[in-house]
BAVO-620259 format. One record per residue: x, y, z of N, C-alpha, C, CB in turn; residue in three letters. Coordinates in nm, 2 decimals, padded with zeros to 4 digits. Glycine has a CB too. Example, Ala and Ser with C-alpha at 12.3 -4.5 7.8 and 13.67 -1.06 7.14 Angstrom:
BEGIN
01.32 -00.57 00.78 01.23 -00.45 00.78 01.32 -00.33 00.78 01.13 -00.45 00.90 ALA;
01.28 -00.22 00.71 01.37 -00.11 00.71 01.29 00.00 00.79 01.41 -00.06 00.57 SER;
***
This chain:
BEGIN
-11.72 10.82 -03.84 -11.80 10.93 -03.80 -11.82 11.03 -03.92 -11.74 11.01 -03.69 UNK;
-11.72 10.99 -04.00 -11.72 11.09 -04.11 -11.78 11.08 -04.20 -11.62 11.11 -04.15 UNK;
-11.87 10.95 -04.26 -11.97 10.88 -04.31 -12.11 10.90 -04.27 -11.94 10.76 -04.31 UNK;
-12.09 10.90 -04.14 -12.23 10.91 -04.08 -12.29 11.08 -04.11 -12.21 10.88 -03.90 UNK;
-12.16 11.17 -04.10 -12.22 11.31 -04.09 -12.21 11.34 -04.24 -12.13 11.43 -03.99 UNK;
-12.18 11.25 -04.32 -12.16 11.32 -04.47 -12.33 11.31 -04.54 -12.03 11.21 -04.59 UNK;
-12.38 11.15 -04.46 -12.50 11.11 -04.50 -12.63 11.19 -04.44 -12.51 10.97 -04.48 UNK;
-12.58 11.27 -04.34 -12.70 11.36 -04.24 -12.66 11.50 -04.32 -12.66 11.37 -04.03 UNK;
-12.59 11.55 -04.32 -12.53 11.72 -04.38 -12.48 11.70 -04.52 -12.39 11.78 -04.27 UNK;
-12.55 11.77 -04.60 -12.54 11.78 -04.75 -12.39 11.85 -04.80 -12.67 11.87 -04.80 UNK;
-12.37 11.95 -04.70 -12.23 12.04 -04.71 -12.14 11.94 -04.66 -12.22 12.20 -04.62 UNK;
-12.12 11.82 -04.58 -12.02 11.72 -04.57 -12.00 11.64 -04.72 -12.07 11.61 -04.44 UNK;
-12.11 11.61 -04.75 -12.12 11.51 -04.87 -12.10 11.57 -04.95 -12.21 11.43 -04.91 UNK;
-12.14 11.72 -05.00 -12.08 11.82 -05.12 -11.93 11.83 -05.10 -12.14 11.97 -05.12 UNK;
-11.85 11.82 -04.96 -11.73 11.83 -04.98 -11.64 11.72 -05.01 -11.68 11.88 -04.88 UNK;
-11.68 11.60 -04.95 -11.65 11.47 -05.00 -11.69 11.47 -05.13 -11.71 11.37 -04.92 UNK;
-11.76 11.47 -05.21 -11.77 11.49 -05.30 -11.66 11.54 -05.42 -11.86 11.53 -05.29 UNK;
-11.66 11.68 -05.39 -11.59 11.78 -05.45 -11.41 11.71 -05.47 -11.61 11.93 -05.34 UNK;
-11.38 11.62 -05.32 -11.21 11.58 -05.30 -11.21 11.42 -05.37 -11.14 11.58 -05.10 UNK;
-11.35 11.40 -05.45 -11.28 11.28 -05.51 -11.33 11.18 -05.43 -11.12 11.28 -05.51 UNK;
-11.38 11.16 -05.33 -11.45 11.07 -05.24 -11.52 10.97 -05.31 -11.55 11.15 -05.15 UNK;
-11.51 10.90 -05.32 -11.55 10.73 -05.44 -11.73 10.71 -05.32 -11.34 10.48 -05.40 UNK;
-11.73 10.68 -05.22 -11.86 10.70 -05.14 -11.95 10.83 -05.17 -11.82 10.72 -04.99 UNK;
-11.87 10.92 -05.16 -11.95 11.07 -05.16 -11.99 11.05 -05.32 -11.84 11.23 -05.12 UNK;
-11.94 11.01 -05.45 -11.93 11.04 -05.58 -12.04 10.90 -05.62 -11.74 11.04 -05.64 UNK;
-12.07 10.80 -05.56 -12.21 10.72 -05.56 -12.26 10.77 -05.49 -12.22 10.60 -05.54 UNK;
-12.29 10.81 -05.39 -12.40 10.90 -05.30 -12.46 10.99 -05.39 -12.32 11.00 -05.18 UNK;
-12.40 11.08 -05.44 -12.45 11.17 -05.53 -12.46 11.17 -05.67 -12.39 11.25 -05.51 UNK;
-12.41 11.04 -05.74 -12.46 11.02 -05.87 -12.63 10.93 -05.83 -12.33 10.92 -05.98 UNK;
-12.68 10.87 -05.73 -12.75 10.82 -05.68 -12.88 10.90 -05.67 -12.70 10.79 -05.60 UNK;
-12.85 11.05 -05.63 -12.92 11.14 -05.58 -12.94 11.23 -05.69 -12.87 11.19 -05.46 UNK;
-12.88 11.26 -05.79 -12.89 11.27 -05.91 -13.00 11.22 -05.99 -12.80 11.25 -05.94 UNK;
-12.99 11.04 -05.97 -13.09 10.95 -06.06 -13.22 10.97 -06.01 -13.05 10.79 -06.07 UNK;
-13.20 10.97 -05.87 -13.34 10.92 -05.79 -13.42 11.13 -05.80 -13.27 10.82 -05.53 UNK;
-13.33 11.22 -05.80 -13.43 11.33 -05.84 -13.48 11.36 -06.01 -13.36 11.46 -05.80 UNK;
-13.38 11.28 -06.12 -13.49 11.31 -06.23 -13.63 11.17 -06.20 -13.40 11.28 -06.42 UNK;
-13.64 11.07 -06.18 -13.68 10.99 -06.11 -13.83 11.05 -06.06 -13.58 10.96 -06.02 UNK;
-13.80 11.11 -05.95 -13.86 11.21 -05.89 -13.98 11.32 -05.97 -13.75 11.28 -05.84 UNK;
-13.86 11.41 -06.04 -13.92 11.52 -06.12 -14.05 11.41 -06.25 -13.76 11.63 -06.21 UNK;
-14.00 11.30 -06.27 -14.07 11.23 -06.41 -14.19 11.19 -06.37 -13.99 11.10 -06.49 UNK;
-14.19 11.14 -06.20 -14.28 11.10 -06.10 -14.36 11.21 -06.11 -14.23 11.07 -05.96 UNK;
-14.35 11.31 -06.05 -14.42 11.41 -06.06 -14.46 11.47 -06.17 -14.37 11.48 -06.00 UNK;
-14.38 11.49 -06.23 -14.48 11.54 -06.39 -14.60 11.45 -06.46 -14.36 11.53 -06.53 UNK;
-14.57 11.32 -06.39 -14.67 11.23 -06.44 -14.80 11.25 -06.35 -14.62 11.08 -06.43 UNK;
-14.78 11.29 -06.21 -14.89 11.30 -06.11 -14.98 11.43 -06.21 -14.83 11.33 -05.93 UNK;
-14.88 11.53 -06.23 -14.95 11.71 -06.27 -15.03 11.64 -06.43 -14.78 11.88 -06.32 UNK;
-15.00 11.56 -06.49 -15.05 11.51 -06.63 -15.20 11.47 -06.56 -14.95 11.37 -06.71 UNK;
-15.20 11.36 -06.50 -15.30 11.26 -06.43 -15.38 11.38 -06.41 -15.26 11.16 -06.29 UNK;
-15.32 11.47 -06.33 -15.41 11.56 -06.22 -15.51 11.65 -06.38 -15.27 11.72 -06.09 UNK;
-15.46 11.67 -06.46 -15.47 11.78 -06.59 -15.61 11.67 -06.64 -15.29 11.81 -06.74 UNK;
-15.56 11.60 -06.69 -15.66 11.46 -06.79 -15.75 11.48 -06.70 -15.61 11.27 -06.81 UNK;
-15.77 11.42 -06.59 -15.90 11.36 -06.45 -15.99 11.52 -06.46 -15.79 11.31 -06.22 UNK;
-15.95 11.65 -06.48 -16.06 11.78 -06.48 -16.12 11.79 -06.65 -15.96 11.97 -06.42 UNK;
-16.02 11.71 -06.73 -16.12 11.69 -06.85 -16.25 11.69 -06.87 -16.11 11.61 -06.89 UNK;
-16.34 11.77 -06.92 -16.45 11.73 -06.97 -16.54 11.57 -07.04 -16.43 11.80 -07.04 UNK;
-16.61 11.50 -07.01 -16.67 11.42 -07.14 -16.67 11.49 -07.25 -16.82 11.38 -07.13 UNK;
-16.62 11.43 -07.37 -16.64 11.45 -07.47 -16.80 11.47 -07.55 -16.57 11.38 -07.50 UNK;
-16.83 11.54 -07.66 -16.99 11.56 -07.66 -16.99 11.41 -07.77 -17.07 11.77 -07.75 UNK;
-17.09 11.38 -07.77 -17.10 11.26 -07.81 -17.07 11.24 -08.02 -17.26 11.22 -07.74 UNK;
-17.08 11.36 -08.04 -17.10 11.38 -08.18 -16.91 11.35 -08.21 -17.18 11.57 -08.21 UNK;
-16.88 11.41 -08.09 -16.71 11.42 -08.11 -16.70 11.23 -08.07 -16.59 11.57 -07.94 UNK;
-16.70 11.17 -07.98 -16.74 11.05 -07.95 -16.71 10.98 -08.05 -16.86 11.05 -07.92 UNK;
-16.81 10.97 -08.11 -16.86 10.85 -08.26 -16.78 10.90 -08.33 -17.02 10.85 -08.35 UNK;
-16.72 11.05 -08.40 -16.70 11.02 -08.49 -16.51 10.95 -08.44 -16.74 11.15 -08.59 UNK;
-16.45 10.97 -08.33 -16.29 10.90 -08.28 -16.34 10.78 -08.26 -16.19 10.95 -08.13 UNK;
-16.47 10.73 -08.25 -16.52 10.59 -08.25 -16.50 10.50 -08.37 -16.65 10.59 -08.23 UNK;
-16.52 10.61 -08.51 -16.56 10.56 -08.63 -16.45 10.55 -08.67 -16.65 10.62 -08.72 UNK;
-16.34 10.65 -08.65 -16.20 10.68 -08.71 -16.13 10.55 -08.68 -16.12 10.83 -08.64 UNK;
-16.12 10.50 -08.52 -16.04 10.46 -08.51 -16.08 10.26 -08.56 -15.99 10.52 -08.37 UNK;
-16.22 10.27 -08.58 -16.26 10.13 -08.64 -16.30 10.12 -08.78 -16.36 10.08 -08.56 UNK;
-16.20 10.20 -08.80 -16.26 10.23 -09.02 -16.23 10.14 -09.03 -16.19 10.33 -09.16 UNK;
-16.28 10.03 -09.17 -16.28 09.93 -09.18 -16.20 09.92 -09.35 -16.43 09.89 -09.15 UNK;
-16.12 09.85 -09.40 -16.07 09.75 -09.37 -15.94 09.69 -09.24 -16.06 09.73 -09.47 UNK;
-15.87 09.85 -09.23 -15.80 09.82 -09.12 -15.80 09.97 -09.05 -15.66 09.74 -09.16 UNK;
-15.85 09.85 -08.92 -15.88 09.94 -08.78 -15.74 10.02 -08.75 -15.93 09.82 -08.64 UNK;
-15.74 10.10 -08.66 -15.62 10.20 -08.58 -15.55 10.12 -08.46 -15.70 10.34 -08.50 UNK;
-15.66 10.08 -08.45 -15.62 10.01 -08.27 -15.66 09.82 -08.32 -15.78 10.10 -08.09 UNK;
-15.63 09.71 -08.22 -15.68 09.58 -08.23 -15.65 09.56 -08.11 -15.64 09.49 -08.32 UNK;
-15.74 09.43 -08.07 -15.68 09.34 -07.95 -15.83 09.40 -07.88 -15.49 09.40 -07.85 UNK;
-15.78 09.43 -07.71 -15.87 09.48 -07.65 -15.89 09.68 -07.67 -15.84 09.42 -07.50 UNK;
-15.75 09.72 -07.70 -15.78 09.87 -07.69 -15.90 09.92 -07.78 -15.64 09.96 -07.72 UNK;
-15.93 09.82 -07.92 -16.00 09.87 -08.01 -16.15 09.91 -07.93 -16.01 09.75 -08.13 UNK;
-16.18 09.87 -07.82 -16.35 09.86 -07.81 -16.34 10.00 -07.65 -16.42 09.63 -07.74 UNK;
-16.18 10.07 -07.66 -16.20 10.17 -07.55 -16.29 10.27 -07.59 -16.08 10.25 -07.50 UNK;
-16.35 10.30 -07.69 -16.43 10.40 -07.68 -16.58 10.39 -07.71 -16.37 10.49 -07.75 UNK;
-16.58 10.25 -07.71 -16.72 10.17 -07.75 -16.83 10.24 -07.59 -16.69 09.93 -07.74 UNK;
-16.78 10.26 -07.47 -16.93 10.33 -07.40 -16.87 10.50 -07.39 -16.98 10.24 -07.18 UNK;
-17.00 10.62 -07.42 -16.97 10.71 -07.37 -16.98 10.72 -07.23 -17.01 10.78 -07.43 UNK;
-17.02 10.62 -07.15 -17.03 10.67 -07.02 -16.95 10.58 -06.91 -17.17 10.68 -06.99 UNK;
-16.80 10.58 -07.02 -16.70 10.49 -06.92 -16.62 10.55 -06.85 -16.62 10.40 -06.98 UNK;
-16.70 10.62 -06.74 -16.56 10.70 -06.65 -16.52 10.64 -06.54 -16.58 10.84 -06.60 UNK;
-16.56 10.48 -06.52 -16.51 10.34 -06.47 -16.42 10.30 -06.53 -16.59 10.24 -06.46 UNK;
-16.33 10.24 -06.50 -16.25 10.10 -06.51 -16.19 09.98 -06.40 -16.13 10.14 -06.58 UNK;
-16.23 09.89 -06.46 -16.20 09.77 -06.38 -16.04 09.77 -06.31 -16.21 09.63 -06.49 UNK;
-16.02 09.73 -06.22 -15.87 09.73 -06.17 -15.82 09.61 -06.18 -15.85 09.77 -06.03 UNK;
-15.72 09.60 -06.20 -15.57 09.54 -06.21 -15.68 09.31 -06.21 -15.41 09.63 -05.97 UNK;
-15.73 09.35 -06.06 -15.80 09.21 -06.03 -15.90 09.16 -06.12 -15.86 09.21 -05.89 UNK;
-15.96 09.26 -06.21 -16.08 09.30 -06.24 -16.21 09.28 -06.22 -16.07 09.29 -06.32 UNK;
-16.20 09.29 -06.07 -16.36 09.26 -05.95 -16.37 09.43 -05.91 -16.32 09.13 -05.74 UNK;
-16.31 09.48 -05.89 -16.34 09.61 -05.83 -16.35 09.73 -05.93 -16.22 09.62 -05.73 UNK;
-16.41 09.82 -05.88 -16.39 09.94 -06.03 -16.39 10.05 -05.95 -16.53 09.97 -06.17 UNK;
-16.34 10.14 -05.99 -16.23 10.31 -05.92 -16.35 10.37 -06.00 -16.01 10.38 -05.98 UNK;
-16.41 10.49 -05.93 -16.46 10.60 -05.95 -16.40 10.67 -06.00 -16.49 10.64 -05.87 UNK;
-16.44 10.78 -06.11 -16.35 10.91 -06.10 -16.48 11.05 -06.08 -16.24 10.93 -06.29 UNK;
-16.46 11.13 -06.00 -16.56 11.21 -06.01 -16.49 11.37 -06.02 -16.65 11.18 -05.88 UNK;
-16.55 11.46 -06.06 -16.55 11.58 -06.08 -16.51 11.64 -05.94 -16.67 11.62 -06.15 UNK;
-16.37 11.70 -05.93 -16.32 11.76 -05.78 -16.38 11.92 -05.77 -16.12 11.75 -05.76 UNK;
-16.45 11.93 -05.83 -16.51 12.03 -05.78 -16.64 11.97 -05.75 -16.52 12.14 -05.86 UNK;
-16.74 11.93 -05.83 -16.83 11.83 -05.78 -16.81 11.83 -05.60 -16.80 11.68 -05.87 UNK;
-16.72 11.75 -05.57 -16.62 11.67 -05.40 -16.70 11.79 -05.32 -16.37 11.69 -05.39 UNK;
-16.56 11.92 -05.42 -16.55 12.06 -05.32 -16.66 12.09 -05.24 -16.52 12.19 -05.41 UNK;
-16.78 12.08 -05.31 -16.90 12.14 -05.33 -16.99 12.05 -05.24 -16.94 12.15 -05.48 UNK;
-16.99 11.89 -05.22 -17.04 11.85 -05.13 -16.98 11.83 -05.00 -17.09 11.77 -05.17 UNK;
-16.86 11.84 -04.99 -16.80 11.84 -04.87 -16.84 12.01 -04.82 -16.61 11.80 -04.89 UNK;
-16.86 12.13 -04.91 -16.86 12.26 -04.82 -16.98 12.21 -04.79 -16.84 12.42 -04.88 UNK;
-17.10 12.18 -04.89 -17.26 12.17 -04.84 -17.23 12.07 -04.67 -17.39 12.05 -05.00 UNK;
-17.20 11.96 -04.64 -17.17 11.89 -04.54 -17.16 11.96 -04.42 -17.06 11.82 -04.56 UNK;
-17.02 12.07 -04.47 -16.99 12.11 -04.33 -17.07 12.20 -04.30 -16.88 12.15 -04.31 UNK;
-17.11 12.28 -04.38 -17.24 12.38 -04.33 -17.34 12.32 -04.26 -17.31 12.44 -04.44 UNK;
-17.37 12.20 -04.32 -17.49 12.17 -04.23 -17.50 12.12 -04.11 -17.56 12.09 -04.29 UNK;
-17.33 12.06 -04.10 -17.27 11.99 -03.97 -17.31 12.16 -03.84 -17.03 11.94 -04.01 UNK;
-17.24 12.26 -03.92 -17.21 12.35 -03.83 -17.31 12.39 -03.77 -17.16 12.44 -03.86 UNK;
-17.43 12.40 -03.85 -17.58 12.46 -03.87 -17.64 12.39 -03.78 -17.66 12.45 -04.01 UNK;
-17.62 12.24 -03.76 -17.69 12.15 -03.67 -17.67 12.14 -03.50 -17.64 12.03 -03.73 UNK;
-17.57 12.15 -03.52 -17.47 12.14 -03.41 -17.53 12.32 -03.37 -17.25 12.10 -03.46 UNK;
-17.47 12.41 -03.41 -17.51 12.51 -03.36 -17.66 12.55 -03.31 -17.48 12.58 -03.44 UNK;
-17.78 12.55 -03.42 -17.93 12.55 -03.38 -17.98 12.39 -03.28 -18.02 12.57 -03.54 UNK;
-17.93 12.33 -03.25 -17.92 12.18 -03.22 -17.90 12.21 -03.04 -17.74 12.08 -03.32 UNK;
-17.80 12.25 -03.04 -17.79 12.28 -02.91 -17.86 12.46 -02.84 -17.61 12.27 -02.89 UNK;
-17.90 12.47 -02.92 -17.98 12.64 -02.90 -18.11 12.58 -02.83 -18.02 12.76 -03.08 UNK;
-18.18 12.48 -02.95 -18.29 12.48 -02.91 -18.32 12.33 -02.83 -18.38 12.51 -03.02 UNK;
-18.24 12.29 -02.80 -18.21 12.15 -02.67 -18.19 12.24 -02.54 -18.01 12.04 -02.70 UNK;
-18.12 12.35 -02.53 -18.12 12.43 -02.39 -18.30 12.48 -02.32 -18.01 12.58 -02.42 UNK;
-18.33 12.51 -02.50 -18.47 12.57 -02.48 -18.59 12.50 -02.41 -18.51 12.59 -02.59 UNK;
-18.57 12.39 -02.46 -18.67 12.27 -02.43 -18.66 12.24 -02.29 -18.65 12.14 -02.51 UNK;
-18.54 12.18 -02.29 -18.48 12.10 -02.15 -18.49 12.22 -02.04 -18.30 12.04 -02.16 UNK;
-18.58 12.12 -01.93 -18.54 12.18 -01.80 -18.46 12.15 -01.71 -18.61 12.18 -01.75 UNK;
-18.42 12.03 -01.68 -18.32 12.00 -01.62 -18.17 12.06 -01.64 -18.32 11.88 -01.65 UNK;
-18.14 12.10 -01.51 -17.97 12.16 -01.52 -17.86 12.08 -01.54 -17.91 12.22 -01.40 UNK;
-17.87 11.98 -01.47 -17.78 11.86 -01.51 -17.80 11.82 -01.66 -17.82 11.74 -01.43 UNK;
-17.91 11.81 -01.71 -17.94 11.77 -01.89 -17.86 11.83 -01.97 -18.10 11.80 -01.96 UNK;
-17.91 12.01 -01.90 -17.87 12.11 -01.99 -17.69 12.09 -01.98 -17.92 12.28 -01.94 UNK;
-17.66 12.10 -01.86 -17.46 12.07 -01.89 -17.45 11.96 -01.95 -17.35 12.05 -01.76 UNK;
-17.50 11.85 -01.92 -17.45 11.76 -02.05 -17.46 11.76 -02.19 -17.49 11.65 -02.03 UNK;
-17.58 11.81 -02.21 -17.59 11.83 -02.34 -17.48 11.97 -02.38 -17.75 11.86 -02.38 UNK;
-17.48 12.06 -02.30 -17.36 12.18 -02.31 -17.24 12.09 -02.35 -17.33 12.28 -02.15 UNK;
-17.19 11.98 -02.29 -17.07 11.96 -02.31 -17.08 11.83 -02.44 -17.00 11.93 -02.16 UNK;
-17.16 11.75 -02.45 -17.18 11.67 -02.57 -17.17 11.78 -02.73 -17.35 11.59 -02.54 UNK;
-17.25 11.90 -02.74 -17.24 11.98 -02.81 -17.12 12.04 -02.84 -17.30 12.04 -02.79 UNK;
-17.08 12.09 -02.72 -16.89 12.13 -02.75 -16.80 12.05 -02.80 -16.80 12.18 -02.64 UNK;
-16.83 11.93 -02.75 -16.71 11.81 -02.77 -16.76 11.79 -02.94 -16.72 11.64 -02.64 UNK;
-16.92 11.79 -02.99 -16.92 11.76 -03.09 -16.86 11.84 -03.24 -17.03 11.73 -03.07 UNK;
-16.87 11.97 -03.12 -16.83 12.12 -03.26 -16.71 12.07 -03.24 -16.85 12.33 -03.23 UNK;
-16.64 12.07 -03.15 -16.50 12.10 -03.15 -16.39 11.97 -03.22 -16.47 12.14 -03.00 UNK;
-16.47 11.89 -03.27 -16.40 11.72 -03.29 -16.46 11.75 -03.48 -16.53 11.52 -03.15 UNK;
-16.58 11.82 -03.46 -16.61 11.84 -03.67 -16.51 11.95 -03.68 -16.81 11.91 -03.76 UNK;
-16.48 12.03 -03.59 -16.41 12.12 -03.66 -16.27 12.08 -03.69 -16.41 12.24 -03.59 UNK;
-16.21 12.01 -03.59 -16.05 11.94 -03.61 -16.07 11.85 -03.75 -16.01 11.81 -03.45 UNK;
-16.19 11.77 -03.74 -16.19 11.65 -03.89 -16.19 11.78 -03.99 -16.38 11.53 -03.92 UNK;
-16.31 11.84 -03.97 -16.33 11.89 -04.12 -16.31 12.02 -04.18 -16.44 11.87 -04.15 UNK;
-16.17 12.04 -04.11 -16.11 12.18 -04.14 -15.96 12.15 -04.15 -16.14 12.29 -04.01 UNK;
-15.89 12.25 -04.18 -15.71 12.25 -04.10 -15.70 12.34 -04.03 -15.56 12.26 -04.21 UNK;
-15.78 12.37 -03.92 -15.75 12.49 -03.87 -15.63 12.44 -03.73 -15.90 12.56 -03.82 UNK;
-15.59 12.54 -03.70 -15.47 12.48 -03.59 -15.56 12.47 -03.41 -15.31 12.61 -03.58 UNK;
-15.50 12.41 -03.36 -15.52 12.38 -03.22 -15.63 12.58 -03.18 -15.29 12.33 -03.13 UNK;
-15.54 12.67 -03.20 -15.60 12.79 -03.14 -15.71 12.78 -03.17 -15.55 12.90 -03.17 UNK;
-15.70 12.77 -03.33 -15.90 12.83 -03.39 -15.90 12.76 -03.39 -15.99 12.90 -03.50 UNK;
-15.91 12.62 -03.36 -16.04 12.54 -03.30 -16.09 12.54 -03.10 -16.00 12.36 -03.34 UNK;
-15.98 12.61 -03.08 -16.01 12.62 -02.90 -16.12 12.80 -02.90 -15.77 12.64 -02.78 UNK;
-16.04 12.88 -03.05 -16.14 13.00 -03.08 -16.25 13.01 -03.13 -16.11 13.07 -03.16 UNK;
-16.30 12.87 -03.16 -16.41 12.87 -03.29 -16.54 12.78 -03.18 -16.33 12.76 -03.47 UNK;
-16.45 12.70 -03.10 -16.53 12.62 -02.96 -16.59 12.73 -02.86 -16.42 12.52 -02.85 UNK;
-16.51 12.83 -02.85 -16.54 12.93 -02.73 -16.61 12.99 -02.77 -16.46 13.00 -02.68 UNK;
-16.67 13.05 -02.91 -16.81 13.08 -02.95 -16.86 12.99 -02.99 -16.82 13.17 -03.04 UNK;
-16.87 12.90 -03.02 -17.00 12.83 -03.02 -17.05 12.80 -02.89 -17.00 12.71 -03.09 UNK;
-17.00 12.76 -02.81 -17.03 12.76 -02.66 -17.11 12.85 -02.59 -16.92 12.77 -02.59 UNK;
-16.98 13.02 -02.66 -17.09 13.10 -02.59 -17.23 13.17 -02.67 -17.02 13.22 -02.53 UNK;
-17.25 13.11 -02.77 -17.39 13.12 -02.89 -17.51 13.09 -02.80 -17.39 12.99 -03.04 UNK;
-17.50 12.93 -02.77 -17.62 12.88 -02.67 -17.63 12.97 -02.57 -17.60 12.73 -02.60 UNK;
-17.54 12.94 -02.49 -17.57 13.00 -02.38 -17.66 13.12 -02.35 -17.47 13.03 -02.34 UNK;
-17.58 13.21 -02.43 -17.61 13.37 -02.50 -17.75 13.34 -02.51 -17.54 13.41 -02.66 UNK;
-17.78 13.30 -02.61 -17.95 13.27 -02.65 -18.04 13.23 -02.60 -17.97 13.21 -02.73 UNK;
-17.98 13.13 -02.50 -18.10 13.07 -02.38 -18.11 13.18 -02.28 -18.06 12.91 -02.29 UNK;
-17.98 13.27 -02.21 -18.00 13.36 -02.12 -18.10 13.49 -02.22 -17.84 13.41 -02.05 UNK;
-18.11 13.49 -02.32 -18.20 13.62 -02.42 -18.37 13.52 -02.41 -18.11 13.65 -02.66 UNK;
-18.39 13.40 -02.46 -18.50 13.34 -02.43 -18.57 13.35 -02.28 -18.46 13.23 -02.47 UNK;
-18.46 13.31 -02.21 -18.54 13.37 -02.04 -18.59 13.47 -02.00 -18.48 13.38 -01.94 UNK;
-18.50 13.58 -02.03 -18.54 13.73 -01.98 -18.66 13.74 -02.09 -18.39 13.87 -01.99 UNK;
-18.71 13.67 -02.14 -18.80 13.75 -02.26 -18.94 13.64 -02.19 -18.73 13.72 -02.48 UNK;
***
């Protein structure tokens, strides 16, 4: 039992530890290795992350790390690395199989068409069902389409937000009451 709770509770295994414990004392040289491990892991992800918002280079800069590194009579690089900087417009590379090729695109670029998306999702869905109440005469049409529209706001908002369970049950209950609102202002008029 006393193994079991050392490996669940950190202050068991720090004490085992501390009295000399040969289990507790590989437990924790373990947990030691596996966090620089960790931290080297991660520093490598924050590097990746840094390089990938890089700019293209301007092409003038290009040619001339092109020219440098294939001065002639002896090149910088050989093999295959010599010909990496042979296209400026290689922000492809082949993978591992070399049938498939990984994108890299500008994450703001992303940012910027995922906000354009949802706006238009919302925009749709909102004027979508405004002017579907308008048209339609049928009552039965109109509640179905009332509830096809809610189910539809309320299922983009869960995908394409992190909002929690509330503001999306807050954010459904006005859009809901938008139509409504506006078809009862269209009638009286």
């Amino acid at each position: 039992m006393d193994v079991k709770d050392a490996s669940r509770t950190w202050e068991t295994l720090t004490q085992r530890y501390d009295t000399g414990n040969e289990e507790a004392q590989v437990r924790i040289d373990l947990i030691v290795r596996l966090r620089a491990i960790m931290k080297e892991y991660h520093e490598a992800l924050l590097l990746q992350s840094e390089i990938a918002k890089l700019k293209r280079p301007s092409k003038r800069a290009h040619d001339a790390y092109r020219q440098w590194f294939n001065k002639k009579p002896y090149p910088a690089l050989g093999g295959q690395a010599k010909t990496f900087l042979d296209d400026l417009n290689d922000l492809e590379e082949l993978s591992r199989d070399g049938l498939h090729r990984v994108g890299r695109f500008n994450e703001k670029s992303i940012s910027i068409a995922v906000a354009v998306i949802n706006v238009l999702v919302a925009a749709v869905l909102l004027v979508g069902s405004i002017t579907g109440l308008y048209f339609v005469t049928n009552d039965a049409a109109k509640l179905g389409m009332i509830a096809a529209f809610t189910a539809a706001f309320a299922l983009s908002v869960g995908v394409m937000t992190s909002a929690r369970r509330a503001e999306i049950f807050a954010a459904t209950a006005a859009q809901v009451a938008s139509p409504l609102f506006g078809h009862i202002k269209l009638i009286e008029s």
